[in-house]
Structures are given as C-alpha cells and as structure tokens.
N, C-alpha and C positions, 0 to 999 in steps of 0.2 A: 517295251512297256511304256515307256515316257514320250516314245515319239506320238502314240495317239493321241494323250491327254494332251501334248501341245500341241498337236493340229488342234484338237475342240480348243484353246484357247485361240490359237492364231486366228483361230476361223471366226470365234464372236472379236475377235480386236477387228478383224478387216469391216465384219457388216457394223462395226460401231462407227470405223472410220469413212466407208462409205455414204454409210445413212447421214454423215457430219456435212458431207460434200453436198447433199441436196436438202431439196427444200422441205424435206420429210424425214427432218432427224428424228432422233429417241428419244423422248424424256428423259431431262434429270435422273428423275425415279427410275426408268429402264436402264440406265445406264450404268446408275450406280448399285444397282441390285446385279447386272452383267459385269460387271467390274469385280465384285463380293465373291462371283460364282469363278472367275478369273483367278482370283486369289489363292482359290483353295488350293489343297495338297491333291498330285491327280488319283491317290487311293477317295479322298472323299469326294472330288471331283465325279469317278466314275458312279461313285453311290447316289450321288446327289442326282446324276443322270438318266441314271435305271429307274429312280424313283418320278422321278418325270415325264420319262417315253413310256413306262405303264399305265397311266392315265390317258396318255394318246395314245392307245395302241388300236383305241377303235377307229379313229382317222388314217390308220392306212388303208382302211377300205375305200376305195376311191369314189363311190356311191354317195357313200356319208360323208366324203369329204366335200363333195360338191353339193350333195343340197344342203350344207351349214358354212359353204362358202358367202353366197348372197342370203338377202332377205325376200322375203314378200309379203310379211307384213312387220308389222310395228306394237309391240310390246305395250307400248305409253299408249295407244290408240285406242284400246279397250275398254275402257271409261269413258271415253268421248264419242267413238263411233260406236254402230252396230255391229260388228265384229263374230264373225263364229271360225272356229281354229277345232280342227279334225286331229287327232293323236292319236294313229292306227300300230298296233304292233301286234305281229305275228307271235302265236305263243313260244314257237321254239326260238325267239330273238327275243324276249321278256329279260332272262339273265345277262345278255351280252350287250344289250341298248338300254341297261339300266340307269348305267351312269347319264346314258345321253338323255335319258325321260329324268332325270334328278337337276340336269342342267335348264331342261327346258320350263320344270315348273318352279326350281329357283328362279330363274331370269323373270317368267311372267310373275309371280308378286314381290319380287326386287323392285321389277318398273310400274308398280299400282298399289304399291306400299308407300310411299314417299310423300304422301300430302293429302290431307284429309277433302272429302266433300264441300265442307263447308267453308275450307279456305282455298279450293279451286272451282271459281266458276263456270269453267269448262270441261267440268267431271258433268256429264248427265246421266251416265248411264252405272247401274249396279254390274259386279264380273258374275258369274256366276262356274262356277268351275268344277264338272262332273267326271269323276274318276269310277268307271265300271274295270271293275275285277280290281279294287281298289289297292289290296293287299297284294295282288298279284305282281304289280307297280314295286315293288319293293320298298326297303326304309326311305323314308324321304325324312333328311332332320330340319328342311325347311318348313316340312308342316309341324312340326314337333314345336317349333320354335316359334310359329306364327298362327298358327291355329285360332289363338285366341284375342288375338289382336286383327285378323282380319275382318268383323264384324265393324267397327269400327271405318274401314277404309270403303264400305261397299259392296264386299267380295264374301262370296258365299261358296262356302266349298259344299257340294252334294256328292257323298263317299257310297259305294256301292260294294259289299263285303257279302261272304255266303256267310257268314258268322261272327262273333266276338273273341272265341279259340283263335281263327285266323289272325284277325286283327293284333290277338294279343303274339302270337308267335313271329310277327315283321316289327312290331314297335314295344312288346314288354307290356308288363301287368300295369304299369304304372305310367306311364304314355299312353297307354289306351284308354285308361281311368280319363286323364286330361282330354282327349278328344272326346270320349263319350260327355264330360260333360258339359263341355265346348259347344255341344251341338244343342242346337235349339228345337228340333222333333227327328225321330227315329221311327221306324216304320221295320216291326216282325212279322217275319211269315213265321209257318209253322218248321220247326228245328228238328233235325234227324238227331243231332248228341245231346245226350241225357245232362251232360252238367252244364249244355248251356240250356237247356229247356229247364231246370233247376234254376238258372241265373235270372231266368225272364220270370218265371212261377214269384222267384223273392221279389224281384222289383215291382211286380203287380201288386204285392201287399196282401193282406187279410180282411175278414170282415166276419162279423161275427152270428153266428146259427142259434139253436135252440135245440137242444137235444132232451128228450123226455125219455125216462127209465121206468118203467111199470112194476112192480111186484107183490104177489099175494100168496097166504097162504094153501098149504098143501090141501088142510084137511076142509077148508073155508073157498067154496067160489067167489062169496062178495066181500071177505074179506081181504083189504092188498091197499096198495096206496101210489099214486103218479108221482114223481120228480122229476122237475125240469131245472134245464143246468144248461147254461151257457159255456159256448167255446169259441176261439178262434180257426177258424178254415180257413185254407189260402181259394184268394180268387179264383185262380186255373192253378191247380197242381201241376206237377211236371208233366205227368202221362197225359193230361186235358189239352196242356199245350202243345205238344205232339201229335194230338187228333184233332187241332180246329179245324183240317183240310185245305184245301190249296185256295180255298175260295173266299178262304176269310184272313186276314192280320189284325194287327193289333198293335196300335201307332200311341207315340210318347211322346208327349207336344209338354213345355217348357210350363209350368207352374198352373197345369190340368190334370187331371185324371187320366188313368189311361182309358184309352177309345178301343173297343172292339169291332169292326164293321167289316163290313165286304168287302172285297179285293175288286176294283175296277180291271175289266181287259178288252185294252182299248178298240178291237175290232170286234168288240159288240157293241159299242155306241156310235151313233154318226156323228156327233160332233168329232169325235178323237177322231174316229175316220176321215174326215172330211181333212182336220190336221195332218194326220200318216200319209193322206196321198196329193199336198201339196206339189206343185210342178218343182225341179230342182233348178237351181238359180243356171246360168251359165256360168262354168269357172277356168278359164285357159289354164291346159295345163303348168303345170312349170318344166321350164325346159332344164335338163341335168348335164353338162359339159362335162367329160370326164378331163380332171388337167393334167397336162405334160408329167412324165417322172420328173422326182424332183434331182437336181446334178448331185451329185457325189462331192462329200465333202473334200473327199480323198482320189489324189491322181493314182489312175490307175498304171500299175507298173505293167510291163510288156510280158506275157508268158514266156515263157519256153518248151509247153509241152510239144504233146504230139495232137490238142484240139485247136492251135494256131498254125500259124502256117512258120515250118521248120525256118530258126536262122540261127547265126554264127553266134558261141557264148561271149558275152563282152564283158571286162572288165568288173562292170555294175554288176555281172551275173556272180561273179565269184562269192560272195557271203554267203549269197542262197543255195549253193551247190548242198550245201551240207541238209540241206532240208526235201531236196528234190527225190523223188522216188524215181525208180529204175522207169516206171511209165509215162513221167513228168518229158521223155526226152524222146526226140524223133527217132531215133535208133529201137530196132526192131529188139530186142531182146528176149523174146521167150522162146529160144533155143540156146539158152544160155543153159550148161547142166549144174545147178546147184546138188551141192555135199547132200549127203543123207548121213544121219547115224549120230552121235554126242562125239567120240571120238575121231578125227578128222588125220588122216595121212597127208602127208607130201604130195602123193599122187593125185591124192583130189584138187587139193586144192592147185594144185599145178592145170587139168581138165579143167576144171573151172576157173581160171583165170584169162587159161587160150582161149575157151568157149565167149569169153567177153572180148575179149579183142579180136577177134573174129565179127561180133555183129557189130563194134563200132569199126570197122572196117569196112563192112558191109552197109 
C-alpha cells in the first residue's frame, strides 16, 4: 500500500527537480503547493488524488485533449477585434462536456471582465454572448455571479430558454429571480404550462372595465334600474396567453409597458433573407494531432504468465508466487483432477497432488 503513494511522491520530487535543471522551472507557488501535496499522509494523499483525476477524467479522451491542447484564438481579443466563436455540442454530450462548456464560458468573461471601456482605449467593440438551449448548458455559477456586472464591461449575454420552470429547475427560484431581472428585455411566445402562462398573465398587470347589472321588476316592464361598477381584469389571463398563437409574442423591454406585436420570421422578409444567405467566410480547418500515450508513472514488472512468452522463476518472482493463479503460469494444468465433495480422503488428495506434478513435469 505505501509503495504507490511513494512512487506519486518520488514521481512529483523528480519533475520538481527536473523542471529545476532547466530554463522552465515551476513557480514558487507550484512548488510549494506540490511540496503540501508531498507532505500529506498517503491515505489523504490518495483522496486528495481521486478528487483531482475526477475533474480530468474528461481529458482522457484524446479528442478533447488535443483540441484544448493549443489555441486558435484569443480570449482578450473579443473586444477589440471582430471575433465570432461557434460552441456546437451534440445533445447526447450536453452532460459529459459540461464541465468543459463551464470552463469555456468562465475563461471568456474572466478575460473581458478585467477593465472597463472607458479605461481601455482598445476595447471597441461590445461581446455579445448567445446561449440557445440555454438551460440545456447546465448550472454555470459564473453567470450567477456575473450576470449583473457584465453590463457594465460591454458584454451582453442573449439567453435562449423554452421557459422560466426550466430556467428555474438548473439555477433555483432565486437565481433565476436575479437573471430575470438582470435582463434588460425579454421576449414570450405563447406558453404550453399553465403556471407559467399564470406567471406572464401576473406580470402583464391589470386594467380596469366597466361592468353594468340591469334589473327590474316582475310585475313592472319599465320599472328596473342600471348599475355600473367598476373592476379589475387582467390584461391576458392565463388561457388568453396560451391562445395568442405562434404569430404573435409579447416582449418586456426595461422601464416600458409590455408590447404585444408580431413574431417576425425571417424568410418572409428580404432584408433577413438577404442576411441568412450571406456567403460564409473561408475558415481552415483546425488540424487535431492525437498525442503519444502518456509513459507510466510505474516500471512495469516482467509477467510470468502464459500471455508472455514462458521463462525461468527468479528470485524477484518469489513474493508474488503466493498471488499467482494456476493460469498465471506456462504449465498446462487443466488435467489436473481437483477433489470433489466437503469431506476430502488420503486418496484424493494423494490423485491430486500426482496429477500436479505430472503437468509441471510435462
């Protein structure tokens, strides 16, 4: 048990002392954080380890590990050039490259969060940053955290959800609160669930009718008297907001009224069309090198079974004898007649002993 957890220490002492030898040492800070991890006891050692290769575990796919080997573009550049950055994922990879889509849109407002417009003269340009199937994307706690600060930097997130339920079931009743009202216009179509169609009916508000009550006597036709009475109706009730049809939304722009109006679809107009079938740019692909396996921390010891090629037990072999199974070894053995039965005689086990030295004989 102690010999592993010292190889993983011997093994960070060598690349510390190596990396020392050339002109591409470790930092301070790596070294003495490898040094901490050096220290430990090898029961925490291995925990500390497990919890670490679980976060990589998507980098043994050698795919992913090469295209997040190099770059092709630049993070900081986004503000300053025209930049547009493509972020495709297959639905049945959404759970498994989650982490790695959490990394990717940490790092881009890590590197466009760090300085305002107005105290960099070489910011020109606004980010703007479109997540479709938005929820789908899983928790991100960097938007949680930055949502409302990115306004401020330039950076305009446009969130693409089939609803507010969804939204609220990846980030909670109360994180979604703070995006919704983080966001400066929203755009509803018409809602299939009744308590979110309930939730847009409230937000739309009320306004107020005129309701008149007539009534007169039995035995009197011109006797009777009108009453009119004021009430509160909501602007679309629920069921209203469920039948506006596919043709219409109803958009929520920041210290306005809400809008009811038409749903534009862009290949009915030619201006949009003319946009949809712009030529597409030329873009080399990128090339993906799959790299070398990586060596073995650990020397590998010699076998002895019967999938290498047979040789003589040597001294270093003896410890492991006691662990080796009857198959482990070049000798034929399954004519060997093992005992049958709980109760075992002389005679058996006499048959079964000659039967073994008989095939290592053989």
């Amino acid at each position: 048990m102690h010999g592993a957890d010292d190889s993983v220490s011997e093994h960070w002492k060598r690349i510390i002392s190596e990396r020392d030898k050339t002109s591409n040492s470790l930092s301070p800070t790596c070294k003495r954080m490898l040094y901490d991890f050096i220290a430990l006891s090898p029961q925490t050692q291995s925990s500390v380890r497990k919890t670490f290769t679980s976060k990589l575990q998507l980098w043994t796919n050698p795919l992913i590990d090469a295209a997040t080997s190099s770059d092709s573009f630049d993070f900081r550049e986004l503000r300053r050039k025209r930049i547009s950055i493509y972020l495709g994922v297959n639905p049945g990879d959404l759970d498994r490259l989650s982490l790695l889509m959490n990394l990717f849109f940490t790092q881009l407002l890590d590197a466009n969060m760090d300085k305002m417009p107005e105290d960099d003269p070489t910011i020109k340009h606004e980010l703007l940053a479109i997540g479709d199937e938005f929820a789908a994307l899983g928790r991100m706690p960097i938007i949680e955290k930055s949502i409302q600060l990115m306004g401020g930097y330039g950076i305009r997130l446009l969130m693409i959800a089939h609803s507010l339920p969804q939204l609220r079931a990846v980030y909670g009743p109360e994180h979604t609160k703070n995006i919704i009202a983080c966001s400066g216009a929203r755009i509803v179509y018409a809602p299939n669930d009744n308590d979110y169609a309930t939730d847009i009916s409230r937000e739309l508000g009320t306004f107020t009718v005129e309701n008149q009550s007539a009534s007169r006597q039995t035995m009197s036709i011109r006797a009777g008297s009108v009453t009119t009475s004021q009430a509160a109706r909501a602007l679309l009730n629920p069921q209203e907001v469920k039948m506006m049809g596919v043709n219409n939304e109803i958009v929520f722009v920041e210290h306005c009224p809400p809008i009811f109006c038409r749903k534009i679809w862009y290949w009915q107009r030619p201006v949009f069309r003319r946009r949809a079938n712009l030529p597409l740019p030329d873009i080399a692909p990128v090339e993906i090198k799959l790299p070398p396996p990586p060596p073995s921390l650990e020397k590998e010891e010699p076998s002895i079974g019967p999938s290498k090629t047979p040789r003589a037990i040597t001294p270093q072999d003896v410890p492991k004898l006691g662990k080796l199974k009857l198959t482990d070894y070049a000798a034929d053995f399954s004519n060997v007649q093992l005992p049958k039965g709980e109760k075992l005689t002389g005679d058996d086990l006499q048959k079964t002993f000659e039967s073994f030295v008989r095939a290592v004989e053989a």
